[in-house]
N, C-alpha and C positions, 0 to 999 in steps of 0.2 A: 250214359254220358261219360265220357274221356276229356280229365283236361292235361295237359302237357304244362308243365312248369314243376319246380322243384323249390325245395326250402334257402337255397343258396344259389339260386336263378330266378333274377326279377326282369321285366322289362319295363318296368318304372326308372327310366332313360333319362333321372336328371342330370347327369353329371355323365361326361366323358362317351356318350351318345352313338358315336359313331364307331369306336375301338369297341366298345361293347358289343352292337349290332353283329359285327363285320368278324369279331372274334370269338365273341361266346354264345349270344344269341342266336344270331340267322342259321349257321349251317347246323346245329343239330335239329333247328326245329323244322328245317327245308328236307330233310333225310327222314324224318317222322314222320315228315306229313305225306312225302313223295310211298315211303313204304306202308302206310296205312291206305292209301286210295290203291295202289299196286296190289296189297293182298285182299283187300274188298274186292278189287275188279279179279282179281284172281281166281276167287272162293266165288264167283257169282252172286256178292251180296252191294253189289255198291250201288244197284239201282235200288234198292231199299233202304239202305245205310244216307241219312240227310247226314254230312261232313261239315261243321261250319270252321271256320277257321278268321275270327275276329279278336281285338277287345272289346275293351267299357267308352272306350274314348279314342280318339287320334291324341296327334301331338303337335306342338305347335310349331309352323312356319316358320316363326325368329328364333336362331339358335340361342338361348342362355350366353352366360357370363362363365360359363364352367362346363363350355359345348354339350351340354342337354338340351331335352328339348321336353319341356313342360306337358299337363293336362290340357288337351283343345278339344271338348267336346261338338265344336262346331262342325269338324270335318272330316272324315274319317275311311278307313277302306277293310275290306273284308272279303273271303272268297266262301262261296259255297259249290260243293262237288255231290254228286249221287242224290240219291235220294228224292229222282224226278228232275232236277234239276238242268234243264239246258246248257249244257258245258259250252266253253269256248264267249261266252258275250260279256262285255262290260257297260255297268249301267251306268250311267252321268259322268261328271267331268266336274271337276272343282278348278278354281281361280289357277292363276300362274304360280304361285307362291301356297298353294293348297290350303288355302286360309276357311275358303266357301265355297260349297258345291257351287258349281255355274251353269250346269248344264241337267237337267232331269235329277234335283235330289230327290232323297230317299228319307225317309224318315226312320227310327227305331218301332214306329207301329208297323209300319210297313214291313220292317224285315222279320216283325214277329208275326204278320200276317203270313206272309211270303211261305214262313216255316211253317205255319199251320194247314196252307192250304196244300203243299209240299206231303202232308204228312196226312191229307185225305179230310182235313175240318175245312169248315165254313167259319172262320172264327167272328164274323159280323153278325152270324145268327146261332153264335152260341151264347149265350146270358148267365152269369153267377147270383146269386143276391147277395147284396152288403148287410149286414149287419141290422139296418132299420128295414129291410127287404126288400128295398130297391133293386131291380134288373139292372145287370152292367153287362156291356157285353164283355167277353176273354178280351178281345180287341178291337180297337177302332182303325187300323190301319188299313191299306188296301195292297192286295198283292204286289207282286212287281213282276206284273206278266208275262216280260220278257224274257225271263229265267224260266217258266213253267210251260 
């Protein structure tokens, strides 16, 4: 696993949101990410190589008091590249104001499904046990078919 970010580059976007985005953030991390799928497809490793390209959370619709733009767990985006993956499709569609998915959400079990079955698991009928020995399965989500 690769993650891209540094000690003096945040994308915790409270404040001044958009000069950030537009100046320090987007384009070294659009150049990274364009030259990491380029030399995977390169090297013949990108159909193996799962690429995600996410955070923890979106961010919220209403700009702040000090043009940021807050934690909104509610609604979010993210791209996955290689790794089995069906390029070129997007899945659901959120509100006008991207407040709430509207159209076919996706859950965080799903996209952990998604990765598992991407990566050759069944994760519905893979089972850990907790601590009092209960079976759990790895995950409860269900793929998001359209990608695989």
């Amino acid at each position: 696993m690769t993650t891209v970010n540094g000690p003096s580059i945040t994308w915790d976007t409270h404040k001044d949101n958009f000069k950030q985005m537009k100046d320090l953030l987007v384009p070294p991390m659009e150049k990274a990410y364009v030259a990491l799928i380029d030399d995977l497809s390169d090297h013949g490793l990108l159909d193996e190589t799962l690429v995600i390209w996410m955070g923890d959370f979106g961010r919220t619709p209403v700009i702040n008091k000090e043009a940021g733009r807050d934690h909104w767990p509610q609604c979010y985006s993210m791209v996955l590249a290689g790794g089995g993956i069906r390029g070129g499709e997007v899945i659901g569609e959120s509100d006008k104001t991207g407040a709430r998915p509207l159209i076919r959400p996706v859950t965080p079990a799903d996209i952990h499904a998604t990765v598992f079955d991407a990566l050759g698991y069944d994760a519905q009928h893979i089972t850990y046990h907790l601590a009092d020995g209960r079976p759990m399965p790895v995950c409860d989500g269900t793929p998001i078919h359209e990608l695989l």
